[in-house]
C-alpha positions as CSV (number, residue, x, y, z in Angstrom):
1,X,0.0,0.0,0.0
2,X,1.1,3.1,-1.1
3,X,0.1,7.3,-1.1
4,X,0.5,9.9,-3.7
5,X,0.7,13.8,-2.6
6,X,-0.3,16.5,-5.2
7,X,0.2,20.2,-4.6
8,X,-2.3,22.5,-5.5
9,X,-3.2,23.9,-9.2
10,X,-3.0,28.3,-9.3
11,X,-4.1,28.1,-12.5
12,X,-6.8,26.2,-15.2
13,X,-5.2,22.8,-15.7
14,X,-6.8,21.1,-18.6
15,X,-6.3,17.6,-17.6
16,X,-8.5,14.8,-16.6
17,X,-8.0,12.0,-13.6
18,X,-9.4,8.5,-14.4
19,X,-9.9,6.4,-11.6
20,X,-10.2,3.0,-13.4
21,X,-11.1,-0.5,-11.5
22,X,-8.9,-3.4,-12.2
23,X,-9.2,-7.3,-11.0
24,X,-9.4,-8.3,-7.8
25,X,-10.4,-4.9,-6.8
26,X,-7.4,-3.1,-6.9
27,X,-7.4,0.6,-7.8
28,X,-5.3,2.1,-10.4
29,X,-4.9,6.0,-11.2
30,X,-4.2,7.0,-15.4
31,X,-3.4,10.3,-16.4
32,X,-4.6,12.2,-19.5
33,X,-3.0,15.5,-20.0
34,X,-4.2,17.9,-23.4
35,X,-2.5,21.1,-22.8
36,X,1.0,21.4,-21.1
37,X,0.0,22.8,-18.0
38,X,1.7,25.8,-15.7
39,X,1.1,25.0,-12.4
40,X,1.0,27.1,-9.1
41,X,0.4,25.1,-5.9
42,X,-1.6,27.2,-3.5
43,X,-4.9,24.8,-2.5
44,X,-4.7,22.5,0.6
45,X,-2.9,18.6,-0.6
46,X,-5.1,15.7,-1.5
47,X,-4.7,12.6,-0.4
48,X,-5.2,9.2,-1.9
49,X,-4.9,5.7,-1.2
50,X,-4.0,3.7,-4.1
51,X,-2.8,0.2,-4.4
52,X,-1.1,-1.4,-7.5
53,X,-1.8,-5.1,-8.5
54,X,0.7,-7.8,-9.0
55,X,1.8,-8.6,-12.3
56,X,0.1,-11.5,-13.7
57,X,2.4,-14.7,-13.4
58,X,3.5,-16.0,-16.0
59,X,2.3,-19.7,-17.2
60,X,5.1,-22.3,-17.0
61,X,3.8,-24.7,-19.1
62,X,2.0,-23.8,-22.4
63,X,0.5,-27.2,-22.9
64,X,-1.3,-27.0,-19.6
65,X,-2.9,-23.5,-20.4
66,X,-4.1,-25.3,-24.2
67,X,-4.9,-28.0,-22.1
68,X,-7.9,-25.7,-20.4
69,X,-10.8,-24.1,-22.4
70,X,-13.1,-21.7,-20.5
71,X,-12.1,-23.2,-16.9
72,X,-12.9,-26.5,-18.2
73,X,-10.0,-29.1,-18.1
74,X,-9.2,-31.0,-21.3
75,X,-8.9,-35.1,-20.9
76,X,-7.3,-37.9,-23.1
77,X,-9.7,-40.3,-24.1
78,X,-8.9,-43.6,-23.7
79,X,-10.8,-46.5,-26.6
80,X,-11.2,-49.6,-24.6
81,X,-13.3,-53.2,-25.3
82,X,-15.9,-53.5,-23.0
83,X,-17.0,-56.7,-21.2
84,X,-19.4,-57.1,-23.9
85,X,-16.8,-56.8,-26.4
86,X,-17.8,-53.8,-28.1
87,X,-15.1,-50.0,-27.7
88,X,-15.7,-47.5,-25.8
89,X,-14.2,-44.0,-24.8
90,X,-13.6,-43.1,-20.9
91,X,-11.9,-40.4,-19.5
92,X,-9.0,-43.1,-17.8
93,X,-6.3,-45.6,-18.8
94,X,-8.0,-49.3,-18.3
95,X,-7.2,-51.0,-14.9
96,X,-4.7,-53.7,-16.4
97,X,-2.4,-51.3,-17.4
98,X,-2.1,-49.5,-14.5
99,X,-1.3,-53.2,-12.8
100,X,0.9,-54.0,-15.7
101,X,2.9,-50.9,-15.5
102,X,3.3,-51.1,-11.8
103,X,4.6,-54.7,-12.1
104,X,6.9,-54.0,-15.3
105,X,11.1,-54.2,-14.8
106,X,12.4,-51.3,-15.6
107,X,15.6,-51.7,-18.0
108,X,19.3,-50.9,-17.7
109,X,19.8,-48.2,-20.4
110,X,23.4,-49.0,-20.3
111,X,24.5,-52.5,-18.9
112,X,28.2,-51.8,-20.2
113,X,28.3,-49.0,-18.1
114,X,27.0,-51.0,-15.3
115,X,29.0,-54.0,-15.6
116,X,32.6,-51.8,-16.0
117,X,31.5,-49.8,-12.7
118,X,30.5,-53.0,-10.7
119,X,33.8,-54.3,-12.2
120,X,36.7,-55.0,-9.5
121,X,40.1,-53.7,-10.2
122,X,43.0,-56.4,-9.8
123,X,45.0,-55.8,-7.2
124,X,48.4,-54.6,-7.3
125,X,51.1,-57.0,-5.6
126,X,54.4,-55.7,-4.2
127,X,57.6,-56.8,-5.7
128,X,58.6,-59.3,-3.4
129,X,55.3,-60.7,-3.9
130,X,55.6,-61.2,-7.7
131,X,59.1,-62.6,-6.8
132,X,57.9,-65.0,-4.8
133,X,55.2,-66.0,-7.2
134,X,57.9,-66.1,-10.4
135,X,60.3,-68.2,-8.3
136,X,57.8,-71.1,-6.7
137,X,54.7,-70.9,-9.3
138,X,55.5,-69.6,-12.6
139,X,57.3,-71.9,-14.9
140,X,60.5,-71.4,-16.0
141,X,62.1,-70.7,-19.4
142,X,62.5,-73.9,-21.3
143,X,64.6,-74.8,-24.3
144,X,62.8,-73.3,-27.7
145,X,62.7,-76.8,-29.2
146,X,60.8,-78.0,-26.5
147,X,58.3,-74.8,-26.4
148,X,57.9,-76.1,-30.4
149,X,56.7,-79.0,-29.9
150,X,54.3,-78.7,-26.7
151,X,52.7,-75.7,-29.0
152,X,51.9,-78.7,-31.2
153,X,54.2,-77.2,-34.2
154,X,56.1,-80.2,-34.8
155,X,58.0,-82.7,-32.8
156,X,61.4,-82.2,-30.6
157,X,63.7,-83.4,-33.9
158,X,61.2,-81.7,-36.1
159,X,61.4,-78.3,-34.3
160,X,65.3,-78.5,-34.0
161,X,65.4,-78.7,-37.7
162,X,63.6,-75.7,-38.1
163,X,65.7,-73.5,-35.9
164,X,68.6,-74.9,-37.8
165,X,67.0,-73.4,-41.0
166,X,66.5,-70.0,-39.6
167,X,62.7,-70.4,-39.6
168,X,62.2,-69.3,-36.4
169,X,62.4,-65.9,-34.9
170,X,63.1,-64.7,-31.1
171,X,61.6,-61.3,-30.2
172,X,62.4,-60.6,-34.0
173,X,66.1,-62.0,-34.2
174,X,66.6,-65.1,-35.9
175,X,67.2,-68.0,-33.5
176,X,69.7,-71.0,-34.8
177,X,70.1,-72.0,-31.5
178,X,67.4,-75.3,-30.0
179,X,69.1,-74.3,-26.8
180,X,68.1,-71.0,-26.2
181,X,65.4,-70.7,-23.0
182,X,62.3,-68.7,-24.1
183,X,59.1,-67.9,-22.0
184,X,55.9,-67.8,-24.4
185,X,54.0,-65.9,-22.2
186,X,56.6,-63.0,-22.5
187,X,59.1,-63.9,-25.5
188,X,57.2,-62.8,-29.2
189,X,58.2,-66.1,-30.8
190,X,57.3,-66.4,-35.2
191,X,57.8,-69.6,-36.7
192,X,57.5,-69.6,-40.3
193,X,55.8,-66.3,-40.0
194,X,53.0,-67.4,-38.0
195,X,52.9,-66.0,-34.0
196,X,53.3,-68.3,-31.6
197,X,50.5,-68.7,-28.9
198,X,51.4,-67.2,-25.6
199,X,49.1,-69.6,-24.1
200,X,50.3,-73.3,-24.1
201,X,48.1,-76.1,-24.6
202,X,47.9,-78.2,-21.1
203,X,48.9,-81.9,-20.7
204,X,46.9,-84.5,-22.1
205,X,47.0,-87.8,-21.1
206,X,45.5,-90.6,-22.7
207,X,45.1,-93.9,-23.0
208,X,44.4,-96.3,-26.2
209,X,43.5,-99.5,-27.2
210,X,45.5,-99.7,-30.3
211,X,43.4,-102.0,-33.3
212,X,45.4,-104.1,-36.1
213,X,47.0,-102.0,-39.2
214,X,47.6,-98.6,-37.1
215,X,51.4,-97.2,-36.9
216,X,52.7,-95.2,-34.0
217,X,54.3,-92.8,-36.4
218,X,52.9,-90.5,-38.9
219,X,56.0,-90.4,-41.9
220,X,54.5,-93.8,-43.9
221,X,51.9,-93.9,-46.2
222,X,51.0,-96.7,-46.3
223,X,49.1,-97.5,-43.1
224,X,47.2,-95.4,-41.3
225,X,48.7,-93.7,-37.7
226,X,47.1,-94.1,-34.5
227,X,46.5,-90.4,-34.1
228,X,43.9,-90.3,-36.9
229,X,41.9,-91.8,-34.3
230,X,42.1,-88.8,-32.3
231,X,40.6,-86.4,-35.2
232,X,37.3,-86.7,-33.4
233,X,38.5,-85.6,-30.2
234,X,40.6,-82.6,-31.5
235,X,37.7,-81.5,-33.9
236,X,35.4,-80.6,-30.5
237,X,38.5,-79.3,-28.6
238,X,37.6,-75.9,-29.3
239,X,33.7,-76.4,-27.8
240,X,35.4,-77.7,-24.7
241,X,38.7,-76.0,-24.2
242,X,37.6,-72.2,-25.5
243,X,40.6,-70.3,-26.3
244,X,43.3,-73.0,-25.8
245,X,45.5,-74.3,-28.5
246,X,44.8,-77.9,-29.7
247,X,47.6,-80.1,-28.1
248,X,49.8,-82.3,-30.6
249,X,49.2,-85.6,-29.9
250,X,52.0,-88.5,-30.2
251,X,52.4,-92.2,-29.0
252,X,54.7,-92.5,-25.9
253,X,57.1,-95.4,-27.7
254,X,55.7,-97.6,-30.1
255,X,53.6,-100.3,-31.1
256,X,54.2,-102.6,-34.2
257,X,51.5,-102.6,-37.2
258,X,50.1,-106.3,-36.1
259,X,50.1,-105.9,-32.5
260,X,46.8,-104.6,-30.5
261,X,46.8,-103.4,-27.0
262,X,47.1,-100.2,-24.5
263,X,48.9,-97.8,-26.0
264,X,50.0,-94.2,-24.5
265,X,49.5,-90.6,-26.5
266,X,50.1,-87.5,-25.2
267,X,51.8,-84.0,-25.9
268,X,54.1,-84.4,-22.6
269,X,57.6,-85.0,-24.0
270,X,59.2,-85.5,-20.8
271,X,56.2,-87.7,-19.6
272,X,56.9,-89.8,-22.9
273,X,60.8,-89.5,-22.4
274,X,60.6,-91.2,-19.0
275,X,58.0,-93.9,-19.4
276,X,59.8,-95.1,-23.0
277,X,63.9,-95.2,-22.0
278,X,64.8,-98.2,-21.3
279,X,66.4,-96.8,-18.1
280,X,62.6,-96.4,-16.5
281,X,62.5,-100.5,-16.4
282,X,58.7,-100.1,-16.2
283,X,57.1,-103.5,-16.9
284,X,55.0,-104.3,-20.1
285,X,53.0,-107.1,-20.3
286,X,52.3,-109.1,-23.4
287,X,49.6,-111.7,-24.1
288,X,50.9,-113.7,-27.2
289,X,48.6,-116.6,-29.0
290,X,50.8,-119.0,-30.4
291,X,50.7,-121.5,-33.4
292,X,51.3,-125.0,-32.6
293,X,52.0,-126.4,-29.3
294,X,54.0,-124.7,-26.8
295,X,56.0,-127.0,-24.5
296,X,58.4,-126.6,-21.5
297,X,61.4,-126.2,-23.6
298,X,59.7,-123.1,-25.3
299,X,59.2,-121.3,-21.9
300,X,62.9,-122.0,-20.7
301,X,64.2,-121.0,-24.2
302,X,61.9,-117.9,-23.9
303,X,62.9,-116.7,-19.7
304,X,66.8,-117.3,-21.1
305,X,66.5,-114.2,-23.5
306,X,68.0,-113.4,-26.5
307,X,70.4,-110.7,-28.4
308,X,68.4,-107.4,-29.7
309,X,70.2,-104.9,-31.3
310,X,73.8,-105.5,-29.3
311,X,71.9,-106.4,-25.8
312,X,71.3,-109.6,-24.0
313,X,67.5,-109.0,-23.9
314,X,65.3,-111.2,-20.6
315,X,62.4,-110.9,-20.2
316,X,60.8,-110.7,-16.5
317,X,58.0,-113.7,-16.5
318,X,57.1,-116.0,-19.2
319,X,54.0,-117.9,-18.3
320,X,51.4,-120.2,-20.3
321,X,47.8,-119.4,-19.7
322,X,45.2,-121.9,-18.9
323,X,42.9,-123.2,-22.6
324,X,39.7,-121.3,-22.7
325,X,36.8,-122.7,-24.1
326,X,36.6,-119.9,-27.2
327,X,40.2,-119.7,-27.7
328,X,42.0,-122.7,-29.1
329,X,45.5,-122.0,-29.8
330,X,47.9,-121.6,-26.8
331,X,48.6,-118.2,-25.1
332,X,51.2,-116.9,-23.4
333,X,52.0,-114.0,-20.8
334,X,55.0,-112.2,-21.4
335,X,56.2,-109.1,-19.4
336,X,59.5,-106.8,-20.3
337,X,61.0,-104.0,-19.3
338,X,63.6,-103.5,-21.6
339,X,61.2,-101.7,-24.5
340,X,63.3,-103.1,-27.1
341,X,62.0,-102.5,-30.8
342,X,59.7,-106.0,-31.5
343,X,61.2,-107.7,-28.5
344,X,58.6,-110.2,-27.5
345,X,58.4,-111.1,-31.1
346,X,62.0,-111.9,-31.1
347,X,62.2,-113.6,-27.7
348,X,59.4,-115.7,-29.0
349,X,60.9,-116.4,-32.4
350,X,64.3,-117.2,-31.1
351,X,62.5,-120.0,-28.8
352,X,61.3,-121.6,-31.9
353,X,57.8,-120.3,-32.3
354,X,55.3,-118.3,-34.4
355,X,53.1,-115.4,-32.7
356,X,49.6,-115.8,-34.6
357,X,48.5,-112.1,-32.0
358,X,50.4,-110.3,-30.2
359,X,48.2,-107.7,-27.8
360,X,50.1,-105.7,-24.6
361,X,47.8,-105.5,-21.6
362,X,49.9,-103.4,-19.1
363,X,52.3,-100.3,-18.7
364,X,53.4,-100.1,-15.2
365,X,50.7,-100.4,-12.6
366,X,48.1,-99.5,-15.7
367,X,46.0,-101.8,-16.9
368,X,44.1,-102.0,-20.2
369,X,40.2,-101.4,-19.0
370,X,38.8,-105.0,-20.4
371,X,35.7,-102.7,-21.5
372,X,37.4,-100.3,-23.7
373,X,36.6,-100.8,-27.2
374,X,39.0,-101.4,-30.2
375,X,40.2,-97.5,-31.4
376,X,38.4,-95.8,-28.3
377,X,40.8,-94.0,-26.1
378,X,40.2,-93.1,-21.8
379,X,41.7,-89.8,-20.3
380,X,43.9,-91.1,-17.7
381,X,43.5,-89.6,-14.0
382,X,46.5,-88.7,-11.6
383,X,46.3,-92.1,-9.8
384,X,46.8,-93.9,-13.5
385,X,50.0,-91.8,-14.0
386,X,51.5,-92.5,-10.5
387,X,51.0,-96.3,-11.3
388,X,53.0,-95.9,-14.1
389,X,55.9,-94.0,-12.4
390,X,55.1,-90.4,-13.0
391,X,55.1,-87.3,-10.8
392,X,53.2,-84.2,-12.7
């Protein structure tokens, strides 16, 4: 509330005072003036109470002032199926949307955000931490022939021959040198221009039951080689091992063409160095069916040995089997240790007689499983590898 003075006119003033009424009842005071007056105060003040109205606020939101026509607010009609199954308008949304939007997930708008905030930074060990780790845990640098071949490149001779060459490349020197110790995981190694995997494929350990007219080795023609039964196996290594190289696979020593049995393949080379030198002495054991009779002569000419390759060759036991029903020719148990190339055949030759089969049972403490199939292959288990002398 406010009050105006004005001092009194001396002479004609040709002006006019509108009082006007406003909203809400407020009072507001315009002057009109015609002639520019000269004025001489002289009559006593008048006083007036006038009061100015607040200025009209400002709407905040457009839409809602459209929204209203004459004081009337506008609504959203909603076309909904009846009970009856016929439409019809009302002025709200239907009851099961309300419930369905009230039960409804709301959405991530941006998982990757989520998962990289929720993510857990690795921790940072000290130094003598990481030494400890390097010097009781991590691996050491082996020999770059060996590296080779347990990346399934080639075999240990194979792999020598290539460094030889100049085919292989050392954190991008040539290497000539099988010798030199190299850590995949750290060392870029190229062979043949293709990068070596830092990742190494792990030991595989397995066990076969060798069928008639499969080699142990993979250079002839001619027959077919025992690891062309594993193509099965390595073709669903990828579904199973995601992002590990495919081992290469070989025969821990050797099995002839004609002779059946348990035969070891792995990618361990020094798992396969141990068990097949002849300085392991780890038993085999042979069961030979013979042609023709076998008397006791046979067995003492067999248990007294015989010259392979330079070396007075004895076998450990020779013993003949009981006659089965179902098997009519003779059979005989042999077990060696030497590992001499076809030394039961020989032993058994030099006593005078012909093998008709010749089928190995045994490696060490590891027998055959009598259910395993002819070409099917068993993973072996940590027990199995201790019976046959090994400490992973």
């Amino acid at each position: 509330m406010g009050s105006l003075s004005l001092s009194p006119l001396t002479r004609r003033i040709s002006s006019s005072w509108l009082l006007h009424r406003h909203h809400h009842h407020h009072h507001c005071l315009y002057l009109s003036t015609f002639h520019s007056p000269r004025v001489i105060c002289c009559s006593p003040p008048l006083q007036f109470n006038i009061s100015f109205a607040p200025p009209k606020p400002k709407p905040k939101n457009p839409q809602n002032d459209a929204a209203t026509t004459n004081g009337q607010q506008l609504f959203i009609p909603w076309i909904v199926r009846g009970e009856d199954g016929n439409f019809k308008l009302q002025s709200h949304p239907p009851a099961r949307l309300i419930h369905a939007l009230s039960h409804a997930k709301t959405q991530n708008p941006n998982p990757k955000k989520k998962k990289i905030a929720n993510a857990v930074a690795e921790p940072k060990h000290s130094k003598a931490t990481r030494r400890f780790y390097n010097q009781n845990f991590r691996e050491p640098p082996q020999r770059l022939s060996k590296v080779l071949a347990a990346a399934g490149v080639a075999s240990r001779r194979s792999s020598e021959e290539l460094i030889f060459e100049g085919r292989v490349t050392v954190n991008g020197s040539v290497c000539n040198t099988p010798q030199t110790r190299v850590d995949p995981a750290r060392d870029i190694i190229y062979v043949n221009g293709n990068r070596l995997p830092k990742k190494l494929p792990p030991k595989v350990y397995l066990a076969l039951n060798k069928p008639k007219g499969y080699i142990c080795s993979s250079g002839e023609k001619d027959f077919k080689s025992v690891t062309s039964l594993f193509d099965d196996y390595l073709k669903s290594w990828d579904k199973r091992n995601s992002g590990i190289p495919k081992p290469r696979l070989f025969t821990v020593g050797r099995l002839d063409v004609a002779t059946t049995g348990l035969i070891i393949v792995t990618n361990d080379g020094d798992f396969a160095q141990q068990l097949s030198h002849p300085s392991s002495k780890l038993p085999k054991e042979y069961i030979a069916s013979i042609d023709g009779e076998v008397n006791k002569r046979h067995l003492i000419a067999i248990s007294s040995g015989t010259v392979i390759e330079g070396i007075q060759c004895i076998p450990d036991s020779v013993e003949l089997l009981p006659r089965q029903p179902d098997m009519p020719r003779p059979r005989l148990r042999i077990v060696v240790h030497e590992g001499r190339n076809h030394e039961v055949r020989e032993l058994v030759k030099n006593a005078g007689l012909e093998i008709y089969s010749l089928k190995r049972v045994r490696v060490g403490g590891f027998r055959l499983p009598s259910d395993l199939g002819l070409g099917k292959h068993v993973e072996l288990k940590q027990g199995d590898l201790k019976s046959m002398g090994w400490e992973s």
